[in-house]
Structure formats: structure tokens, C-alpha cells
C-alpha positions in Angstrom: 144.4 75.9 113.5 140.6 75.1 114.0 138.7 74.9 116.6 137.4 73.0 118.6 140.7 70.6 119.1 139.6 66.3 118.5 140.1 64.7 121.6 143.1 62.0 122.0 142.3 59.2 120.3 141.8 56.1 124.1 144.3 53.8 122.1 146.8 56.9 122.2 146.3 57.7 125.6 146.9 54.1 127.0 150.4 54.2 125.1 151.1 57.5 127.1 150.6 56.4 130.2 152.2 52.8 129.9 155.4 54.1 129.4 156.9 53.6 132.7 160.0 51.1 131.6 162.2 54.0 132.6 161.6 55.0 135.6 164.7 57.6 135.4 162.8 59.5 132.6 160.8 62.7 133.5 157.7 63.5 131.3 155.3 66.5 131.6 153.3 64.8 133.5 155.5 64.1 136.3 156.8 67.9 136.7 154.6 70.2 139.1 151.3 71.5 137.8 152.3 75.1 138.1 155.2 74.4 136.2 152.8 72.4 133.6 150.8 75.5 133.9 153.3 78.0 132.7 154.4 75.7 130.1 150.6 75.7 128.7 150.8 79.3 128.8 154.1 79.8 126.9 152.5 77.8 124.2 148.8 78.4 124.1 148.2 82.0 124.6 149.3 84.8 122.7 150.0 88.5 123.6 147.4 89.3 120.7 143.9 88.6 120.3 143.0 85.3 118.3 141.4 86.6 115.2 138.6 84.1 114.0 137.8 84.3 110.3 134.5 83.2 108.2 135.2 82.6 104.9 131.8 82.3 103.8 131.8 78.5 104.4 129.7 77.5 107.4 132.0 74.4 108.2 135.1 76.6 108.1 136.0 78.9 110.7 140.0 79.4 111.4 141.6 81.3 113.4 144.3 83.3 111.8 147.9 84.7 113.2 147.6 82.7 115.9 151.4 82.2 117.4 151.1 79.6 119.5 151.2 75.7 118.6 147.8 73.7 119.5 149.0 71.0 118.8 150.1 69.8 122.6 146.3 69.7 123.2 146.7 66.4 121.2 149.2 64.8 123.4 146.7 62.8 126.1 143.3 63.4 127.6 145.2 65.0 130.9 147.0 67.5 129.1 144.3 68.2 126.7 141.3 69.3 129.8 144.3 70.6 131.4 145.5 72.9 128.7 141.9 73.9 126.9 141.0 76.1 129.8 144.2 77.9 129.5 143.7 78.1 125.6 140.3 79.2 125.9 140.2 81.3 129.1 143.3 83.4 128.9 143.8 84.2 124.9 140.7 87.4 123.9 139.1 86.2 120.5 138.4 88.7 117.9 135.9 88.4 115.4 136.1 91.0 112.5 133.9 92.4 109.6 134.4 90.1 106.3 133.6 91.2 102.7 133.6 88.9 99.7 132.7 89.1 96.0 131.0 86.6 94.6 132.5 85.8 91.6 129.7 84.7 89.6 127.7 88.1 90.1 130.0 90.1 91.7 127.3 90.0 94.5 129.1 91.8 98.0 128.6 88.9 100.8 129.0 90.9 104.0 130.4 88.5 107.0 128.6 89.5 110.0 130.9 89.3 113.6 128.3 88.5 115.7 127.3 85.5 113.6 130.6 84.2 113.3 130.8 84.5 116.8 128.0 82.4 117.7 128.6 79.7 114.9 131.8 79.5 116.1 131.1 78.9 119.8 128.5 76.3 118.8 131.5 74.7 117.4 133.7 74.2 120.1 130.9 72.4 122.2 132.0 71.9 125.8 134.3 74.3 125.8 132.2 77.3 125.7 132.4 77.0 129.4 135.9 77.9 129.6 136.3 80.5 127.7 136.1 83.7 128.9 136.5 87.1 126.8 134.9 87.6 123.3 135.7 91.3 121.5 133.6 92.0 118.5 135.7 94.6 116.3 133.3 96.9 114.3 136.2 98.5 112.5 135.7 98.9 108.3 136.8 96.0 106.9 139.3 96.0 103.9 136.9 96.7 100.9 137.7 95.7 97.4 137.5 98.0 95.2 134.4 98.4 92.5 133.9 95.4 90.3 132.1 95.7 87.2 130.4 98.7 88.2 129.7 97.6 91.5 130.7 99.6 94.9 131.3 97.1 97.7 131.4 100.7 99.4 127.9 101.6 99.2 126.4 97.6 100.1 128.9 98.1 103.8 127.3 101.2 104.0 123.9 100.1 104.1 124.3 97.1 105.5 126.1 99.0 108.6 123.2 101.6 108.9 120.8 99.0 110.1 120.1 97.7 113.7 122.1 94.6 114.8 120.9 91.4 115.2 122.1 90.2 118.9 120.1 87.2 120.1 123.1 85.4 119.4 125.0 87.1 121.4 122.4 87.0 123.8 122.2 82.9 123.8 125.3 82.6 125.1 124.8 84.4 128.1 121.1 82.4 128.4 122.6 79.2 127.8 123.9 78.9 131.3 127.0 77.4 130.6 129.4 80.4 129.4 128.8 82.0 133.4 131.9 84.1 133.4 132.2 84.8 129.5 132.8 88.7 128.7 131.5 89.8 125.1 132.6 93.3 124.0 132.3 95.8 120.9 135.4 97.9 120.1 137.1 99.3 117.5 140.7 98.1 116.3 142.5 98.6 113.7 140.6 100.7 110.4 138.1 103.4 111.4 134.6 102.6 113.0 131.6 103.7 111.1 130.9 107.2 113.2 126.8 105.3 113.9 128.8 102.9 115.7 128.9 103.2 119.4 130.4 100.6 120.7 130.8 101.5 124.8 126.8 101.5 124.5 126.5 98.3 122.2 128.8 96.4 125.5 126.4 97.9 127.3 123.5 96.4 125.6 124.8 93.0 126.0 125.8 93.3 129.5 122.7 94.2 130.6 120.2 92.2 128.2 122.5 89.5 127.8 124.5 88.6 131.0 122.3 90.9 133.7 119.2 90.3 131.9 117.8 93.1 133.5 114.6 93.0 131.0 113.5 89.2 132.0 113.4 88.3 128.1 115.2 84.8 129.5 112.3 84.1 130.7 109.9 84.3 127.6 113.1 82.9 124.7 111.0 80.4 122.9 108.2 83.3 122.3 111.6 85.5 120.6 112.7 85.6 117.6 114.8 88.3 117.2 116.2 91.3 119.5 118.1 94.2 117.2 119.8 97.3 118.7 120.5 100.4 116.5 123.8 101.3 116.0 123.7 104.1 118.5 123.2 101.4 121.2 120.5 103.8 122.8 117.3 101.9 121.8 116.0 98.5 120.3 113.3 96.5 119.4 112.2 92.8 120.4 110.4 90.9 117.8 108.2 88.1 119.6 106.7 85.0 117.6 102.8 84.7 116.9 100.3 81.8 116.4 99.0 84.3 113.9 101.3 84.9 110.1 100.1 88.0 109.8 100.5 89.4 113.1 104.2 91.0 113.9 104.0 91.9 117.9 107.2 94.1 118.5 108.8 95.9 121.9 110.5 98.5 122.0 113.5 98.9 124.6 115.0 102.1 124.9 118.2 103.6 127.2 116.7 105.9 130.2 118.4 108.9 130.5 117.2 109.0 134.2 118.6 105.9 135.0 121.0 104.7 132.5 119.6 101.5 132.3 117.3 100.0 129.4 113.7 100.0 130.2 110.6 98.8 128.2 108.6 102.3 128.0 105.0 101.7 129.0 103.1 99.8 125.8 100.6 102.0 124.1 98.9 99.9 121.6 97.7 101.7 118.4 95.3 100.6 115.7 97.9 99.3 113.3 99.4 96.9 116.0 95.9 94.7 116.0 96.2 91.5 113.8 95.5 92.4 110.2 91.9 90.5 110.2 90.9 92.1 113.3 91.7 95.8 111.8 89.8 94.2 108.6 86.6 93.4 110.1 86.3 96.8 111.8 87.0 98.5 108.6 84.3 96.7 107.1 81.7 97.5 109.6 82.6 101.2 110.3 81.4 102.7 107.1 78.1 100.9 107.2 75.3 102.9 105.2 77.9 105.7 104.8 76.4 108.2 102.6 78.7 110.6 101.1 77.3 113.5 98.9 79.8 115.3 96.2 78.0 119.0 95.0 80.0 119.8 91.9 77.7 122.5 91.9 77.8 124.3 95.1 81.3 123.1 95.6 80.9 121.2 99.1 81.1 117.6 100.0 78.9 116.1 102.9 80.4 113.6 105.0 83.4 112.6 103.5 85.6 113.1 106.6 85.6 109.3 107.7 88.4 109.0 110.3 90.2 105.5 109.4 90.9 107.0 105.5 92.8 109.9 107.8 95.2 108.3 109.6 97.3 107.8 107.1 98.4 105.8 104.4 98.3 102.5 105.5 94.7 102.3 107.2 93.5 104.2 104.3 95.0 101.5 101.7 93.3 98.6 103.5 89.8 100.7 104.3 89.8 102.2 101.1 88.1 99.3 99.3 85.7 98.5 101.8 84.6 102.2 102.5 83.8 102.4 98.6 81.5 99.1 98.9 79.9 100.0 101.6 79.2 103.8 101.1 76.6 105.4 98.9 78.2 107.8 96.6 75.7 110.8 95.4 76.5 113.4 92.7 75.3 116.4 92.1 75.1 118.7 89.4 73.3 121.4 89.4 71.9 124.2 87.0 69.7 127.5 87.8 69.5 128.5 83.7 66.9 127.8 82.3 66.4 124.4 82.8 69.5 124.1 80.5 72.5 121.7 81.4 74.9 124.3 79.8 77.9 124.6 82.5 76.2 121.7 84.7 78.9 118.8 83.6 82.3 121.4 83.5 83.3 120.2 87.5 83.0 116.8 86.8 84.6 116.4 83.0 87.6 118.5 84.4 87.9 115.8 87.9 87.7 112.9 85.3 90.0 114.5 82.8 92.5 115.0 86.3 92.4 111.1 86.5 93.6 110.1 83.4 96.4 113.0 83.2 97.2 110.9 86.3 97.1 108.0 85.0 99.3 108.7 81.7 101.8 110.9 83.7 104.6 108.8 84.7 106.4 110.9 87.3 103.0 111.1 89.9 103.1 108.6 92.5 100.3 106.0 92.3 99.3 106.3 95.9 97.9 109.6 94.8 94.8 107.7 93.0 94.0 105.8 95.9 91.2 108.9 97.1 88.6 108.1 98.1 86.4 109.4 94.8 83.5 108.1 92.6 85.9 108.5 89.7 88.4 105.9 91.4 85.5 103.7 92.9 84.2 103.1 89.7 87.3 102.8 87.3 89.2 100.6 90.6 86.6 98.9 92.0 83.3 99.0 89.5 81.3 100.8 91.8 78.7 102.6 90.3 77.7 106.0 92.1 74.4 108.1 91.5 74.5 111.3 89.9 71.5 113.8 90.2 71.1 116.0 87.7 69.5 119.5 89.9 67.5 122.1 87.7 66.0 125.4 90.0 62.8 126.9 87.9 60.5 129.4 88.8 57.5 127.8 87.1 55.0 124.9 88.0 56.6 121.9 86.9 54.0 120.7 84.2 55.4 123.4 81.9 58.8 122.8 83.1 60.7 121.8 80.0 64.6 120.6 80.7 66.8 120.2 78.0 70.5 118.4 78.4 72.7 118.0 76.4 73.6 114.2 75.5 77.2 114.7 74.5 78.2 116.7 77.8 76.2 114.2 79.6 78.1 111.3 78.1 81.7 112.7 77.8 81.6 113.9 81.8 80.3 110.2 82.7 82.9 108.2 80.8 84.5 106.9 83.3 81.1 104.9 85.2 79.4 101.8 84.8 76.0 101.2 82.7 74.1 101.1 85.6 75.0 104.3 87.1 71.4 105.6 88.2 71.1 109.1 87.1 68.3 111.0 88.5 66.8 114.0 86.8 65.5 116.2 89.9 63.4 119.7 88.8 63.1 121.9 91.5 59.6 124.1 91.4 58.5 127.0 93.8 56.9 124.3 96.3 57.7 120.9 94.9 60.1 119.0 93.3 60.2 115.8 90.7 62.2 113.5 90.3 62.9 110.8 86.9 64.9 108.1 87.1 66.9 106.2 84.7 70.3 104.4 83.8 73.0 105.5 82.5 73.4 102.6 80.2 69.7 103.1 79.0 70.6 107.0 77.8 73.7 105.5 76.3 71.8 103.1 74.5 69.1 105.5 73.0 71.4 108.2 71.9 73.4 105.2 70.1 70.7 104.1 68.0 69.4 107.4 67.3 73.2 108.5 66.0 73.5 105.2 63.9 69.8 105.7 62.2 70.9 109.4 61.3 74.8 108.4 60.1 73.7 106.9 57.0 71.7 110.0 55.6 74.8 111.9 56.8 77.6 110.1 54.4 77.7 112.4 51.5 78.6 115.4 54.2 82.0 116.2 55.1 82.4 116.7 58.8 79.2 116.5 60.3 78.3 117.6 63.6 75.3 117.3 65.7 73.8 117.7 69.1 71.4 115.8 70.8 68.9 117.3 73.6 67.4 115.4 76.2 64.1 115.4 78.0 63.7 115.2 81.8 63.4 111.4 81.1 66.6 111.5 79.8 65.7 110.0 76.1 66.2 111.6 73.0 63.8 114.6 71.8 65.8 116.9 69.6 67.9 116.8 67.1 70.4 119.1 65.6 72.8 118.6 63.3 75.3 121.0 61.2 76.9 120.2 57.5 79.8 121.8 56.6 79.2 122.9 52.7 83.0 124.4 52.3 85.3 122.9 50.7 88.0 124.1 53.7 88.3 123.4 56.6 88.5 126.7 57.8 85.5 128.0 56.1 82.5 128.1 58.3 79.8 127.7 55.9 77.2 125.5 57.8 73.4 124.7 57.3 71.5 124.3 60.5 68.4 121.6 60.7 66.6 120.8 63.4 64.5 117.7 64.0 62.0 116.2 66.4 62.8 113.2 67.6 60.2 109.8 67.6 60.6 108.9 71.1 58.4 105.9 70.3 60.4 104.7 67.3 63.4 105.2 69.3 62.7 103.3 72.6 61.0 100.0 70.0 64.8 100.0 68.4 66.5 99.8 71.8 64.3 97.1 73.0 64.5 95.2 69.2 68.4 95.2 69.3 70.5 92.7 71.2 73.0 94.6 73.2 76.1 93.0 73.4 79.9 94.3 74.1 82.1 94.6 71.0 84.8 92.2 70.1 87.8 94.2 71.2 86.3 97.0 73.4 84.9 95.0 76.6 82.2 97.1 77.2 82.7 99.4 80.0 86.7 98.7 80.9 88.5 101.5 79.7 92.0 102.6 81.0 92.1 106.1 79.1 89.4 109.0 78.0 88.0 107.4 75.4 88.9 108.8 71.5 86.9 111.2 69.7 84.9 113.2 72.8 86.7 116.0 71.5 85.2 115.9 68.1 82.0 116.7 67.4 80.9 114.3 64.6 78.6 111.4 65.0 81.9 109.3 64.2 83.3 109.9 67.0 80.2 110.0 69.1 79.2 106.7 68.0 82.8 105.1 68.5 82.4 106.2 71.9 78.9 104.9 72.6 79.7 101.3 71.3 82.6 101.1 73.8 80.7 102.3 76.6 77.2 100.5 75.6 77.6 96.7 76.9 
């Protein structure tokens, strides 16, 4: 049986009615209507609801165990508008859960109720008028059991944990034409999920639906969805936008005052402005936003910008523009005898935090999105500017600093070439600052290590250290040879030399600097090899990946 029924062919109809050669003869037709009436019900309805099955096909929808016998509705036009209210308005029709397996994938196909309900009433056309009670059965379905490893059981699950989708539903009742229609949840048969409530879910329809006690008739072609949580106690209506990006939602929610669903009072937050709007604002809020990192007294100066608080949403899209737009200043800072010695330790153990990070599978990536100079300049190539802060107690002409180039190097791994790096000596009533790059210090101690490697090749693991000048180029350097034949044997001579600044700075300028074949300058996604080693090999491996 399917519905709706074809209407009497007119050729079959004018057969019917000319039959009138005996008079003597009584037809249905010529009987009372309340006897017609009674016969139409002894046929058409049944004591039990009409269930009305999906198969998965949208041009097939039967209804199954009917007991009754449609098939007078094919008899004439009279009997048929006589008899489809009585088929329609006095039988309840039950639509039911569905699970199929797709045989191909063993994917679960989960047939909703409510949209078999409203594909089916789109079906019967006209009729829709006279029908008049709907029950939507919530009950488990019959679930297969696992196919090929794959639980039916947990897909119904889920799929039954999330709100409904009832605009359907909702249609009818909107459409004007099903006035005294009566949709209802309830459970028959197997057990009802216990998020199921289906006296509130009736509820929900009554009053959105038929009532329409929220006016959301009204605005239907700005809606495009209305779900209800199980529970039936709260909901939320999805409205269209000119805007893509923009997804306006209501909330509806069951008063316990009243008992009646009520739109609480809308209180707009920052995340429900259109994405471009909350785009432009995070670009112009950290405007000249200075924000000072003291590795050596420990605190951080204006860092607390608001937006990168709220959580991890607005941080994710103000993340990128705060690093742009802010100026990031390190400090490091040393009172020793204008000697870097412990100056680099806070930032080499923050950059050797990031790549543990990085390599360590089980941390979750939103972790790196902080808002540090570490991830500004491996994320985004932002470049920050790190001062290096020496205290001395004598007028700055004799001042003489002294930094070491491989701590230097090794804590700023992880930044750009043009990193400004800003030598600042602190006197008893002045201070002095020298500015360079960190590409250009890079570049000197390079050259420097490659003129000295080749009088170093007869040596067996050398080591050496380079110190700078408050101008950050090369001035000293000093260099151990191992003599032993084990490795174990400490056995070093010690030479120290002066470095030709001048020679030095003509080499830079002389060479063409350009990144090597297959270590793309900068770009690094790991601590680069050998910074744990001491010997020019590894020093200069490093440099030539870093120089660009």
C-alpha cells in the first residue's frame, strides 16, 4: 500500500455512473451515507497505528501491516473524496527509527522519523488536510549486529545524543493547510533512549509549531533550521545571512516560571560579530603595542592584551595580527663583568622548550600558539629585538664587553637575519648603545671560522671560542687542540689570538652571500645539529644554515 492513492481514472468514473439499466440493483452509492460511512471505516481504518517505513529510497515510502484494503479508494471519484478523509483522519500514523547497512562500506544509514514524516506528507498532496494524528515513535530501533568491525550500536548512539532537527515538523503546522493535524513523540515498542523526553518534545511542537507562541511564522524564509535537545527543555534557531561567514543563532529555552518556551533576553558577545568585523578590530587594537620580555629580571611588560585572554578562539584569530603589529623587545642582561657568561641561559632553555614541543607528539599544538618571540619568528618571520644589558661601574671609554659568539648564536637560532640586536652598556650616569644585525654577526663569525678551519685540519677535535666586542664583531680568538690520542684524555694547548677586525669586515663585504642549496637560509623546523659540539665543524654547519 502507498500513499497517496491515484485518483479514478474520468473514463472509469463515467462507466460507474452509467450503469443504471437495472434499476432493481443497489450499489454503494445508493445506500445511506452513514451506512457508506461505516462501511469506509470497516475497511480503511485499523485498530493499530499505520506504521510508514523509509527504506532509504526517497520515492518509496510504504506503509507496513496495514489491515485494511485501499483499494475501494479506486472505485470512483465520490467514493474516493468520500473515503480519504476517513483513511486519513481516523487511522494514527507511526513513523519509526530505521537502520540500514550499506553494503558496499558497511556504512550505518540512520532513518530519521521526523524526515520520513515530512517527505511523506509532501507526498500525499491535498490530503494533508485531512489527516489528523501523526505519532513519532523514538523507541531503539532493531540494530544489526557489528559488521566487519563496525557497531551500528555506537553510530545510533551518537546520532541520538544530538538535538533534533524539527522545522519539518514545524512546516506543517505553518503551511496552513494541516489546521487540525496532532504530531506527537512517544515511545512504543523497544526501550527509549533515557535523553529522550518525549512529553516535552510534544510540547515543543505544540507550542512552536501549532501555537507558535515564539512568532518564528512570521520570519520562515530568514530560518533555516530550529533543533531541540533531547531533553526537550531548550533549543536553538539558526537564521540565514547575506553574509557566509556569519552564523546568527537564538536560543529558546523552557521557563520554569511559566512553563512555556521563551527567547531569554539576547546578550551579544564578541564572537557573535561577523568574522571580518571581529577581524578588523583585532587588527587595529594592538596598534604600536610594545611588549618587553626581561629574561634577566624575570618580568614581562605589557603582555596582558585582553582579546589573546578570552580564550582560544579570539586568541587564534588575534594571534597573528598582534605579532605584526606589536614590537617585541628582549632583554638580557648581565652585572659580571661586562661578561655575557649566564646572560643567554633564559632564552636558550625557552627556545630549547619549543622544539621539545615541537618533536613531542603527545602535546597539543594549540599549546604553540603563545604569544612569544620564539613563535612569532619561527610561525610568522617576525623578527624581534633583543638588547643585550651590561651594568659597570666604570666610565664607559674603558668599558670593555666581551660576549661570547657561540652562546649568542645558539640562544638566537630560532630568528631571522635581521633581528636588530642592540648592545646597551650601562655606566654610573650614562648609557651607550651599538647597534647591529643579527645576520651581520652571523656573517663575521662565519668567515672568521672558515679562514681559521683550514690551519686547524691536522688537529683532532678542535674547539674554539670566539669573543665579541660591544660592536658585536669578532676581536678574540681562542681555540684548544686536543694532542691525546683518547678521547678521554684532556691534554689541550691553549692559543689565543687577536682578531683583524679590518681584514675581517673586507671579507664579509667581498663575499656574495647567498643561501645554500638544501638549507634555505633561515627556515628551520628543529635546533639546528652540532650547537652542542664545540668544534668549528659544527659551528660552521650551523652558521651556513642560518647565514642567507
Amino acid at each position: 500500500m502507498h500513499f497517496p492513492f491515484p485518483k479514478p481514472i474520468h473514463g472509469q468514473i463515467a462507466r460507474v455512473y452509467s450503469q443504471t439499466s437495472n434499476q432493481t440493483q443497489t450499489s454503494l452509492l445508493s445506500i445511506p451515507a452513514e451506512l457508506r460511512n461505516e462501511i469506509y471505516q470497516y475497511i480503511l481504518v485499523d485498530d493499530a497505528p499505520v506504521v510508514i517505513a523509509d527504506k532509504g529510497n526517497i520515492s518509496v515510502i510504504k506503509a507496513s501491516g496495514f489491515a485494511g484494503n485501499a483499494a475501494i479508494l479506486q472505485t470512483c471519484r465520490q467514493i474516493y473524496h468520500e473515503a480519504i478523509g476517513v483513511l486519513y483522519g481516523q487511522n494514527v500514523f507511526r513513523f519509526n527509527y530505521g537502520i540500514l547497512i550499506d553494503c558496499y562500506d558497511f556504512h550505518t544509514i540512520i532513518v530519521n522519523p521526523v524526515e520520513t514524516c515530512y517527505k511523506w506528507t509532501q507526498h500525499i498532496g491535498s490530503s494533508l488536510s485531512k489527516l489528523r494524528t501523526v505519532a513519532i515513535n523514538l523507541a531503539t530501533p532493531n540494530i544489526p549486529a557489528d559488521v566487519s568491525g563496525h557497531s551500528p550500536w555506537d553510530d545510533f548512539d551518537s546520532y541520538s545524543s544530538k538535538d533534533m532537527k524539527i522545522l519539518p515538523l514545524l512546516d506543517i503546522f505553518w503551511n496552513g493547510v494541516a489546521c487540525n493535524l496532532s504530531v506527537r513523540f512517544e515511545r512504543s515498542g523497544n526501550p527509549v533512549r533515557p535523553q529522550f523526553d518525549v512529553e516535552l518534545l510534544t510540547k515543543v511542537l505544540y507550542e512552536l509549531g501549532k501555537m507558535d507562541t515564539l512568532n518564528l511564522k512570521i520570519a520562515r524564509r530568514l530560518i533555516w533550521s530550529v533543533r531541540v535537545a533531547p531533553n526537550g527543555k531548550e533549543g536553538t534557531i539558526c537564521f540565514l545571512s547575506t553574509s557566509r561567514k556569519v552564523d546568527v543563532r537564538r536560543q529558546f529555552l523552557l521557563s520554569e516560571k511559566t512553563q512555556q518556551y521563551e527567547l531569554p533576553p539576547s546578550q551579544p558577545g564578541f564572537l557573535d560579530l561577523p568574522v571580518n568585523i571581529i577581524k578588523f578590530i583585532n587588527r587595529l587594537a594592538p596598534s604600536s603595542h610594545e611588549v618587553t620580555y626581561n629574561f634577566y629580571t624575570g618580568v614581562t611588560h605589557r603582555y596582558g592584551f585582553g582579546m589573546l585572554d578570552v580564550n582560544l578562539e579570539t586568541r587564534g584569530m588575534a594571534l597573528v595580527d598582534f605579532h605584526r603589529n606589536s614590537c617585541v623587545i628582549i632583554i638580557l642582561g648581565s652585572d659580571t663583568c661586562l661578561s655575557s657568561e649566564a646572560m643567554f641561559s633564559g632564552l636558550d632553555r625557552r627556545v630549547a622548550q619549543y622544539f621539545d614541543r615541537l618533536t613531542d607528539r603527545l602535546t597539543d599544538r594549540r599549546r604553540l600558539q603563545h604569544c612569544t618571540p620564539i613563535s612569532a619568528a619561527q610561525m610568522y618571520k617576525i623578527a624581534p629585538t633583543i638588547v643585550l644589558q651590561f651594568q659597570t661601574d666604570k666610565p664607559l671609554s674603558q668599558a670593555k664587553v666581551r660576549i661570547n659568539a657561540r652562546d649568542l648564536l645558539r640562544a638566537t637560532c630560532v630568528f631571522p637575519a635581521y633581528t636588530t640586536i642592540i648592545v646597551r652598556v650601562c655606566g654610573l650616569d650614562e648609557t651607550q648603545d651599538h647597534t647591529t644585525r643579527l645576520g651581520e654577526i652571523r656573517k663575521h663569525v662565519l668567515v672568521l671560522m672558515e679562514h681559521s678551519l683550514g690551519t686547524a685540519l691536522t688537529v683532532r677535535g678542535p674547539m674554539v671560542e670566539v669573543e665579541l666586542n660591544h660592536d658585536c664583531l669578532p676581536a678574540r680568538v681562542t681555540s684548544w687542540r686536543n694532542r691525546g690520542f683518547l678521547s678521554d684524555i684532556r691534554n689541550h694547548d691553549k692559543t689565543v689570538e687577536i682578531v683583524d677586525i679590518a681584514w675581517v669586515q673586507d671579507m664579509v663585504r667581498a663575499r656574495t652571500w647567498r643561501p645554500e642549496r638544501h638549507m634555505n637560509g633561515f627556515v628551520s623546523y628543529g635546533m639546528p645539529e652540532g650547537w652542542d659540539e664545540e668544534t668549528r665543524y659544527s659551528l660552521i654547519k650551523c652558521l651556513k644554515n642560518l647565514c642567507s
